[in-house]
C-alpha atoms as one frame of an Amber mdcrd trajectory, in Angstrom:
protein
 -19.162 -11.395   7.902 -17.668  -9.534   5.032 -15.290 -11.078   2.509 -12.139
  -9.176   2.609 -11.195  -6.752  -0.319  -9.061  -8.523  -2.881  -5.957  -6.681
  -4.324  -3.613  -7.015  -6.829   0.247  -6.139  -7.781   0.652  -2.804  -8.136
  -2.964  -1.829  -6.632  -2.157   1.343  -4.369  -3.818   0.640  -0.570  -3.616
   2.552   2.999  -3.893   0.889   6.311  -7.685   1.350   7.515  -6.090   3.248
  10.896  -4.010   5.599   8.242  -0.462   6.123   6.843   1.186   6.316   3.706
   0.258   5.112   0.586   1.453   1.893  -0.131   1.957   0.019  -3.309   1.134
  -4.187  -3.530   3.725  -6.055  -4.651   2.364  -9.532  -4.127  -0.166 -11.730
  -2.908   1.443 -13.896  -0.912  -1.494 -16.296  -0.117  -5.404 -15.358  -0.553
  -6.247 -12.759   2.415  -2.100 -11.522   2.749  -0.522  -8.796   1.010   3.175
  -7.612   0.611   3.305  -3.872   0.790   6.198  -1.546  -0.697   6.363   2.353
   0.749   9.057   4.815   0.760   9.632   7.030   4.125  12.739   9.650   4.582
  14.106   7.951   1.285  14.183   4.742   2.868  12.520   1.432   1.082   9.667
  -0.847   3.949   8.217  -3.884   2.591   5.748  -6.051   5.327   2.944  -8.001
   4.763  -0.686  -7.316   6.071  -3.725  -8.816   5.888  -6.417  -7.606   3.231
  -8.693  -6.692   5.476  -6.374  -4.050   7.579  -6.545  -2.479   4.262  -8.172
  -0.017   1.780  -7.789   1.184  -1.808  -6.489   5.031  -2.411  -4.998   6.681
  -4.605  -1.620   8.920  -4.261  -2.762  12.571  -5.167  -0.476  15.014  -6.912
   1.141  16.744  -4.220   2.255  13.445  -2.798   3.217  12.555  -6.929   5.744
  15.848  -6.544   7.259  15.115  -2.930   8.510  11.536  -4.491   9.968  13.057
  -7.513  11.647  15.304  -5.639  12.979  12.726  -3.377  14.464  11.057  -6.713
């Protein structure tokens, strides 16, 4: 068995299955992250395990929907 990625506040992951890009906002214990993403200009927090995730990065065109959103 693998150890499970490690992230830190204000790392940028995805879910392994897909969806949006999410930012970390804390670690609540050593394997569980709290996630912040914006959808339809509406703020989601949860918290997921490390290992549901990945690390990604938000390209530009996603960089220009958000600041049009703002």
């Amino acid at each position: 068995m693998t150890d499970a990625p490690r992230f830190s506040p204000g790392d940028v992951v995805r879910l392994k299955s897909g969806g949006p890009p999410m930012t970390v906002e804390s670690v609540v214990s050593g394997d569980v992250a709290t996630c912040v993403w914006f959808s339809e200009e509406r703020k989601f927090n949860t918290m997921f395990v490390m290992s549901t995730l990945v690390a990604t990065t938000v390209d530009a065109d996603e960089r220009s929907e958000k600041r049009k959103m703002q």
